[in-house]
C-alpha positions as CSV (number, residue, x, y, z in Angstrom):
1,X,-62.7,44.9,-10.0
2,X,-58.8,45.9,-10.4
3,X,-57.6,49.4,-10.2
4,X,-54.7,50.6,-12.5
5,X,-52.1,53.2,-11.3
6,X,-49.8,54.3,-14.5
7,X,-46.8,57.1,-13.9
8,X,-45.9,58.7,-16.8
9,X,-42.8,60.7,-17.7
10,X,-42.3,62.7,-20.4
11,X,-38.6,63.9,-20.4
12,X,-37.2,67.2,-21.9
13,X,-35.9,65.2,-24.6
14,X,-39.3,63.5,-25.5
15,X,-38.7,60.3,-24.5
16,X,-41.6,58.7,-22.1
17,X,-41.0,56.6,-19.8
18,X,-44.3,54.9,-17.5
19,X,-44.7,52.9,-15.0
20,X,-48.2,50.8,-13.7
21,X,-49.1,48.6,-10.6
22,X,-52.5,47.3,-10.4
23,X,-54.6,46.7,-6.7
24,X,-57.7,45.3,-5.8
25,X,-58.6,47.3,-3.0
26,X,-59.4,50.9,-4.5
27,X,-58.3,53.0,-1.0
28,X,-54.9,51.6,-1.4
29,X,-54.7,52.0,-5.2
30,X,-55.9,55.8,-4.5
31,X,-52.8,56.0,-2.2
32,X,-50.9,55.2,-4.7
33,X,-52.1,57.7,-7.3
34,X,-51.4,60.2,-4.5
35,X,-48.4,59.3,-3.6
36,X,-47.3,59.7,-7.1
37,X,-48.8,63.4,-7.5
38,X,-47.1,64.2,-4.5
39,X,-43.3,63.5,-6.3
40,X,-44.8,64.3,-9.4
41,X,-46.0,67.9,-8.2
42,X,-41.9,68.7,-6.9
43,X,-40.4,66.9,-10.2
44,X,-37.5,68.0,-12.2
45,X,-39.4,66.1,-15.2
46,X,-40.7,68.3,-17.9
47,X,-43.8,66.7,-18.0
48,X,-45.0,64.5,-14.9
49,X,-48.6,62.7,-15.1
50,X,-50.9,60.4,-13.6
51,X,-53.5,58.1,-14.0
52,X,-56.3,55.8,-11.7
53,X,-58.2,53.4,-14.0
54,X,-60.4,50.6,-13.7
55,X,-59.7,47.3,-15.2
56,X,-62.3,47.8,-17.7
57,X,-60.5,51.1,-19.2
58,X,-63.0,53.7,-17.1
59,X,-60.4,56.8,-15.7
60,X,-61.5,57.7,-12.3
61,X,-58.3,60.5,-11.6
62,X,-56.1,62.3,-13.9
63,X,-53.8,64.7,-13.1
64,X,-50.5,66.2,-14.6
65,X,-47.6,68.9,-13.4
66,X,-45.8,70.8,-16.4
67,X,-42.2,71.6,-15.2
68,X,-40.2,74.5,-17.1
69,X,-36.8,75.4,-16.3
């Protein structure tokens, strides 16, 4: 099984903007995902989200911040 972290960024000016990695160990791929939330949750971005996936297209984690000025 792979896990698949994707970043996504949704700026003020609606362009998105995403970025994945991909891990076989799920610990270190949920490390990831954190890490993520944790810049994600202090973000000047608009809109700030996260996903962990399987390989297979199952979502394990979501999570998303909502920034207004």
């Amino acid at each position: 099984m792979k896990y698949i972290v994707i970043e996504l960024q949704t700026n003020a000016n609606g362009t998105i903007g995403n970025l994945v990695w991909a891990f076989d160990d799920i610990n270190i791929a949920k490390s990831k995902y954190y890490a993520v939330l944790s810049a994600a949750a202090v973000s000047k971005i608009p809109q700030h989200s996260c996903v962990l996936m399987q390989n297979d297209g199952i979502l394990l984690e979501r999570e998303y911040f909502i920034h207004k000025d």
